[in-house]
PDB file of N, CA, C and O in Angstrom:
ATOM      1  N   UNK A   1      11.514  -2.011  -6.278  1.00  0.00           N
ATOM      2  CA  UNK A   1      11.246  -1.526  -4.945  1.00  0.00           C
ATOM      3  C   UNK A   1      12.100  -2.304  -3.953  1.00  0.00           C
ATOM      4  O   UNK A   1      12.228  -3.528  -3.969  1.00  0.00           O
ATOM      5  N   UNK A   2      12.728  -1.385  -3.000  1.00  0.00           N
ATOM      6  CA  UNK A   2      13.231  -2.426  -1.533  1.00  0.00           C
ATOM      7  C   UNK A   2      12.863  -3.047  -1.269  1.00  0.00           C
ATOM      8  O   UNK A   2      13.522  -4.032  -0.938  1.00  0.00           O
ATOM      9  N   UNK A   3      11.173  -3.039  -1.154  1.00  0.00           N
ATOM     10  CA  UNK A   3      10.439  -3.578   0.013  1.00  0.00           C
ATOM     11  C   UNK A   3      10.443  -4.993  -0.796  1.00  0.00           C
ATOM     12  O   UNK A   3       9.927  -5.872  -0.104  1.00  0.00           O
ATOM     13  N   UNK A   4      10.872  -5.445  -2.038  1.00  0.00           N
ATOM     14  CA  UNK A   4      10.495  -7.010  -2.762  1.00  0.00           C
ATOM     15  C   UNK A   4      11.755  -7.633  -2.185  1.00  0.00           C
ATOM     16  O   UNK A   4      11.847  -8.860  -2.207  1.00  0.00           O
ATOM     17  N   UNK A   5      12.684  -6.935  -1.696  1.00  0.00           N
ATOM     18  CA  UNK A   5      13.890  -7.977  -0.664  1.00  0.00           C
ATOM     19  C   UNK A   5      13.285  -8.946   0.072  1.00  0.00           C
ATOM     20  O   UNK A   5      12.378  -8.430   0.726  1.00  0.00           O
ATOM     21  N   UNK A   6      13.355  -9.892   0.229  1.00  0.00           N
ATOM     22  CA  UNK A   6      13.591 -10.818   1.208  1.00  0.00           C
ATOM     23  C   UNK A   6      14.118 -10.186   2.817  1.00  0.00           C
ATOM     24  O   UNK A   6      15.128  -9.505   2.996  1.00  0.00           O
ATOM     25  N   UNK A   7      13.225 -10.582   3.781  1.00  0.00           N
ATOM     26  CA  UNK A   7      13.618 -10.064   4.711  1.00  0.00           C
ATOM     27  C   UNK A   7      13.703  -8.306   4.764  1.00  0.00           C
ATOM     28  O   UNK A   7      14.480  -7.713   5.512  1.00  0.00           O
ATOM     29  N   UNK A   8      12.917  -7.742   3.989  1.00  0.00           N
ATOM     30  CA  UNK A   8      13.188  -6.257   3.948  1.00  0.00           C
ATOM     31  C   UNK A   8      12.414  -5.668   4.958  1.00  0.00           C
ATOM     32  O   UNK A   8      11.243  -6.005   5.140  1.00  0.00           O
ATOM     33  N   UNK A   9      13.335  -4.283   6.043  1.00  0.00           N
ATOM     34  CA  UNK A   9      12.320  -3.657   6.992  1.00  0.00           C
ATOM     35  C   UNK A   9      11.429  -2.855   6.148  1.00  0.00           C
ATOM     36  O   UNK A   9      11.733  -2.318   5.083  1.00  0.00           O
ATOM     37  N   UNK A  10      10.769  -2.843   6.493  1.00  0.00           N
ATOM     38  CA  UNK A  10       9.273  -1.163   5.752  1.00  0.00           C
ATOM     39  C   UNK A  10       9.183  -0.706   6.994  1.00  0.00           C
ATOM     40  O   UNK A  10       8.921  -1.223   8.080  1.00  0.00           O
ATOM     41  N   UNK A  11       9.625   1.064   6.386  1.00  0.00           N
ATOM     42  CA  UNK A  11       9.328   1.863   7.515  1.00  0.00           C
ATOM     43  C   UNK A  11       8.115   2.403   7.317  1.00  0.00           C
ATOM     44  O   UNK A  11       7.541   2.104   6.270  1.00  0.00           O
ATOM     45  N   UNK A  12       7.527   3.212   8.164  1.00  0.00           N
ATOM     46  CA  UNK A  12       6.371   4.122   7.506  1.00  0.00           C
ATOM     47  C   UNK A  12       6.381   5.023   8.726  1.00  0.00           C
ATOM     48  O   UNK A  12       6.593   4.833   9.923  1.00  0.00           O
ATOM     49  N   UNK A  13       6.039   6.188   7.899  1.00  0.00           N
ATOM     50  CA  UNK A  13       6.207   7.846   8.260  1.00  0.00           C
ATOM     51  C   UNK A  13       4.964   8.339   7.989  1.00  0.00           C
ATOM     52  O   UNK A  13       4.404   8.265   6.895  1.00  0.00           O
ATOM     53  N   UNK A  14       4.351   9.054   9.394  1.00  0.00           N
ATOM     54  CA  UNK A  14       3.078   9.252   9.626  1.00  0.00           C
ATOM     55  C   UNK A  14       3.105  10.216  10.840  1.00  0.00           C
ATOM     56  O   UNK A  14       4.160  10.504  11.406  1.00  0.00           O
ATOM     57  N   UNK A  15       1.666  10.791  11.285  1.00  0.00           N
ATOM     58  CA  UNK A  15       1.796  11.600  12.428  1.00  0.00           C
ATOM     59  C   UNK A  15       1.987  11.026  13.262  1.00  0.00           C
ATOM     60  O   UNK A  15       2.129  11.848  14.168  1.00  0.00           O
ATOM     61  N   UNK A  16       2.224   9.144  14.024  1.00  0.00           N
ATOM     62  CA  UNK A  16       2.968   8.397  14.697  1.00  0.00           C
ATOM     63  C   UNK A  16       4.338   8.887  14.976  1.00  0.00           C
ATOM     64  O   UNK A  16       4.665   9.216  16.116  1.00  0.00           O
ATOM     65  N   UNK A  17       5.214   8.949  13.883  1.00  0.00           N
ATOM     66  CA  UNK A  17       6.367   9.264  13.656  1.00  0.00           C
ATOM     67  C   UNK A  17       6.783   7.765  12.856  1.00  0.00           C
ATOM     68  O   UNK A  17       5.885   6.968  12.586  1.00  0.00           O
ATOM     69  N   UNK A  18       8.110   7.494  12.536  1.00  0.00           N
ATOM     70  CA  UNK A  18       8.319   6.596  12.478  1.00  0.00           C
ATOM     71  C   UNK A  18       8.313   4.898  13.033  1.00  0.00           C
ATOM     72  O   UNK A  18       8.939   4.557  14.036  1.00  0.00           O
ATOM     73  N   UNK A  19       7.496   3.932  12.192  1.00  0.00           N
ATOM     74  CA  UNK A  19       7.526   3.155  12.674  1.00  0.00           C
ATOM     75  C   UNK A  19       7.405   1.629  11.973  1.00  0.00           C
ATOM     76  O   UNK A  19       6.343   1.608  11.350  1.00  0.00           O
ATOM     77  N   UNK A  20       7.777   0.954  11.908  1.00  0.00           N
ATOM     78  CA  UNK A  20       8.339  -0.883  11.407  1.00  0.00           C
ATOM     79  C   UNK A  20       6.720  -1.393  11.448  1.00  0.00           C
ATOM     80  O   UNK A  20       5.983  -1.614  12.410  1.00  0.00           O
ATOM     81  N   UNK A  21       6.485  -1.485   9.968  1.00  0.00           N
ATOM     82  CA  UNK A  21       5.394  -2.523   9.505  1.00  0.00           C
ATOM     83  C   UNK A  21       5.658  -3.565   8.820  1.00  0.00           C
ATOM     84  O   UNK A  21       6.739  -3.938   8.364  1.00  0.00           O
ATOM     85  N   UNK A  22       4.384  -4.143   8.744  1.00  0.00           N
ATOM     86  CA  UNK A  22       4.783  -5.296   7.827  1.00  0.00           C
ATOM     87  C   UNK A  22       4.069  -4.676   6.219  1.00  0.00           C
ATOM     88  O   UNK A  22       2.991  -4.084   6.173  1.00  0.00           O
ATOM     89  N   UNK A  23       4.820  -4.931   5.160  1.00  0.00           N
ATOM     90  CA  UNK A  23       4.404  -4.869   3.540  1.00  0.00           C
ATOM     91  C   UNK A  23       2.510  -4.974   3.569  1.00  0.00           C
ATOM     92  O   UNK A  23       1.910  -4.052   3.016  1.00  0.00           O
ATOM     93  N   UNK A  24       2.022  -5.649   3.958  1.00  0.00           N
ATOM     94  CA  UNK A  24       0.289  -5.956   3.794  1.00  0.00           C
ATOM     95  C   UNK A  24      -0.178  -4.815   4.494  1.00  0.00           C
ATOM     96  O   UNK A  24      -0.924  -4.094   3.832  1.00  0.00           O
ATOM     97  N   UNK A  25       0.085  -4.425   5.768  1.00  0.00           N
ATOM     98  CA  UNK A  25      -0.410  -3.716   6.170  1.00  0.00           C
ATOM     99  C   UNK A  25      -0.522  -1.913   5.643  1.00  0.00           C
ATOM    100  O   UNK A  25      -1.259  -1.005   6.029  1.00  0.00           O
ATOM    101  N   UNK A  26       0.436  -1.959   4.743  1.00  0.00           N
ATOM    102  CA  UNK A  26       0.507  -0.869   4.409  1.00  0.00           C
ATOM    103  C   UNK A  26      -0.841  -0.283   3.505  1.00  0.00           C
ATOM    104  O   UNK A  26      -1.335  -1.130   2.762  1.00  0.00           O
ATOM    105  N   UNK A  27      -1.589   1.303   3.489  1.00  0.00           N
ATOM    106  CA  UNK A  27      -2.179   1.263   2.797  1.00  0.00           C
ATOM    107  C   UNK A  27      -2.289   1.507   1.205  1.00  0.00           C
ATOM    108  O   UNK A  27      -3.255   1.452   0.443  1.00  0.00           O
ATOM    109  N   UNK A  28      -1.241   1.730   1.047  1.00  0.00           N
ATOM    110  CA  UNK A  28      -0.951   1.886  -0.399  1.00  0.00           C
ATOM    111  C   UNK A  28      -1.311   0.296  -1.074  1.00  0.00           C
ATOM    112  O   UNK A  28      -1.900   0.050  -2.126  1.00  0.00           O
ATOM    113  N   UNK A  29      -0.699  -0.715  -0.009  1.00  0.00           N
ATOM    114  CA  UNK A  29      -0.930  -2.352  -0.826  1.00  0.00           C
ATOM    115  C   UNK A  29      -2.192  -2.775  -0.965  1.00  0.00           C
ATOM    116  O   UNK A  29      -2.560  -3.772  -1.587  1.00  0.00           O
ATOM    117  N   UNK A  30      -2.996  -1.835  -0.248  1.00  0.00           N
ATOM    118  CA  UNK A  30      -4.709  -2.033  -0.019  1.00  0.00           C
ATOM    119  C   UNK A  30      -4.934  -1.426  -1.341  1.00  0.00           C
ATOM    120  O   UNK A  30      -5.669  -2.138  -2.025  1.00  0.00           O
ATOM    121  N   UNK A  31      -4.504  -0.230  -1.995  1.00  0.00           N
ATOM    122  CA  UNK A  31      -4.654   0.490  -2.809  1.00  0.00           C
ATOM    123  C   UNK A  31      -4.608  -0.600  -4.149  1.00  0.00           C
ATOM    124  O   UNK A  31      -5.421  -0.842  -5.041  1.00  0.00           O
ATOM    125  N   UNK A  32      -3.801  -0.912  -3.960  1.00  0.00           N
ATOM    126  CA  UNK A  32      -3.154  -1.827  -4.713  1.00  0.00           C
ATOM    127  C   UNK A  32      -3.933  -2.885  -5.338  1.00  0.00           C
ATOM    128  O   UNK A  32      -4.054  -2.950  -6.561  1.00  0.00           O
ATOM    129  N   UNK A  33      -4.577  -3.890  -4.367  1.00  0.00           N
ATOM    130  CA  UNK A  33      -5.007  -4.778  -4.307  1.00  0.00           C
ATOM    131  C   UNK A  33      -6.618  -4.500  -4.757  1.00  0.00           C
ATOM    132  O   UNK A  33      -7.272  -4.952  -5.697  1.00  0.00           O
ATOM    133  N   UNK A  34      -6.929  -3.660  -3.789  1.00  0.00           N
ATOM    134  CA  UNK A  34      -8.663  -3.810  -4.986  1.00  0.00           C
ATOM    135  C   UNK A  34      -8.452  -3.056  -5.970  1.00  0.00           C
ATOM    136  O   UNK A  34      -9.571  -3.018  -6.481  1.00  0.00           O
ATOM    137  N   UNK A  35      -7.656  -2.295  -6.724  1.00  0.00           N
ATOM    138  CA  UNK A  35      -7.480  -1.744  -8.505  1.00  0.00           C
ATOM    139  C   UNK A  35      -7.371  -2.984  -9.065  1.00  0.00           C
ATOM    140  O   UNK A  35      -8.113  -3.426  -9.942  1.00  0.00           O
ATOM    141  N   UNK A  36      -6.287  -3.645  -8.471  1.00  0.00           N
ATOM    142  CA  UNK A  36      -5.857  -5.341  -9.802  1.00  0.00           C
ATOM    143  C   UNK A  36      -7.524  -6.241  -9.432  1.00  0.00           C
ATOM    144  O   UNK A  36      -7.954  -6.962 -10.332  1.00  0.00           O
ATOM    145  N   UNK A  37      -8.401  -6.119  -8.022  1.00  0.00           N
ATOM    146  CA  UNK A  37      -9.391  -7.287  -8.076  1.00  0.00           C
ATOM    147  C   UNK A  37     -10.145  -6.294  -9.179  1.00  0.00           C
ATOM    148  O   UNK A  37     -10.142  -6.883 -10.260  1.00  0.00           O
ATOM    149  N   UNK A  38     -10.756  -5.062  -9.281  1.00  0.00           N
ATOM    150  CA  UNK A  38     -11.830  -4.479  -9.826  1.00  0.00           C
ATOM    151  C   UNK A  38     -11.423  -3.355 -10.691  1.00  0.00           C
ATOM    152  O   UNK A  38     -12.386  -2.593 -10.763  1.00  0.00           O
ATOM    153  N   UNK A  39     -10.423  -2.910 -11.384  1.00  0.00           N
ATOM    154  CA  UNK A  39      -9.959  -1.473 -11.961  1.00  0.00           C
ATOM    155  C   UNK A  39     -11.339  -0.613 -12.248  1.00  0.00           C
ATOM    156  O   UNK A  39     -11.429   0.594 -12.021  1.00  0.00           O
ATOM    157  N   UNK A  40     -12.403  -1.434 -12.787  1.00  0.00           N
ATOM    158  CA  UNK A  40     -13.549  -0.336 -13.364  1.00  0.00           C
ATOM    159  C   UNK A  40     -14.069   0.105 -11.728  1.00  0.00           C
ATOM    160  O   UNK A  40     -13.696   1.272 -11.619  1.00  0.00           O
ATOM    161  N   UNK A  41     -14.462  -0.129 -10.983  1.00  0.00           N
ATOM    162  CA  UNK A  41     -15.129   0.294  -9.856  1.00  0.00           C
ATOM    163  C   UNK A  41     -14.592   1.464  -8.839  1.00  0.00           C
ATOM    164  O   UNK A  41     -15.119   2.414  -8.259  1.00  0.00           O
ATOM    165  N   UNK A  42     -12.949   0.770  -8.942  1.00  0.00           N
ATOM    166  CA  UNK A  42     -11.770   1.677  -8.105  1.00  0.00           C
ATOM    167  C   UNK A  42     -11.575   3.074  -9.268  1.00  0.00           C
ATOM    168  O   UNK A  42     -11.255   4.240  -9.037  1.00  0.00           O
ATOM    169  N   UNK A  43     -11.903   2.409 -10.510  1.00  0.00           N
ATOM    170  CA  UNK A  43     -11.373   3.997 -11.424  1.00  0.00           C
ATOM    171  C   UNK A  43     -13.022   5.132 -11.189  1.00  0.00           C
ATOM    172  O   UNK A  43     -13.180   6.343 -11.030  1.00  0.00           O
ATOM    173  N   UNK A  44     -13.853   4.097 -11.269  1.00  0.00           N
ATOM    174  CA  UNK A  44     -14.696   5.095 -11.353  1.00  0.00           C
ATOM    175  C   UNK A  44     -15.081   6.044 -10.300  1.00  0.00           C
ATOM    176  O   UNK A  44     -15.967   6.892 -10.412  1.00  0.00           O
ATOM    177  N   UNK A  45     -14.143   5.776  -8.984  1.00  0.00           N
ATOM    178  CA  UNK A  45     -14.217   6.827  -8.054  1.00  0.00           C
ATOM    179  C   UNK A  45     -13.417   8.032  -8.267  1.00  0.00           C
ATOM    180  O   UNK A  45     -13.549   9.187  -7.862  1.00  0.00           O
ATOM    181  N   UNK A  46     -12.474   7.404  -9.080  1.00  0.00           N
ATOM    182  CA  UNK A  46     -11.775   8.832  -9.211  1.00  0.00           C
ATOM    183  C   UNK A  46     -11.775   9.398 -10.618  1.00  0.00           C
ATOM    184  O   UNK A  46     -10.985  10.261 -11.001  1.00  0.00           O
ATOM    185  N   UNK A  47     -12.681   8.870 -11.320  1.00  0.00           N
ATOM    186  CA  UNK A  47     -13.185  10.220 -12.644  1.00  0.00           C
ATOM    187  C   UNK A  47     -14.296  10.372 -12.640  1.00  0.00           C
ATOM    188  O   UNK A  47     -14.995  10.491 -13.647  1.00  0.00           O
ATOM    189  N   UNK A  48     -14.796  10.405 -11.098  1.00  0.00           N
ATOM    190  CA  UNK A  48     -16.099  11.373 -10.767  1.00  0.00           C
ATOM    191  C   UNK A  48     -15.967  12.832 -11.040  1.00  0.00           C
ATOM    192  O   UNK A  48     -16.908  13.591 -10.810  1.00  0.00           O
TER     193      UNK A  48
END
């Protein structure tokens, strides 16, 4: 991924329009982050 550069911009594209975040804030890294703390809890929402 780009975004593991050093110093890398992250854009993000939304009904905002374009605009400069930082990597954490994004929600995909949220996504991210409670699957690796809990996988059984985060999976079991989605093979409801």
């Amino acid at each position: 991924m780009l975004t593991a550069l050093p110093a890398a911009t992250v854009l993000e594209r939304g009904e905002h329009g374009i605009r400069r975040v930082a990597w954490a804030e994004l929600a995909l890294v949220e996504h991210f982050r409670t699957f690796l703390e809990r996988p059984d809890r985060y999976l079991r929402h989605l093979l409801r």
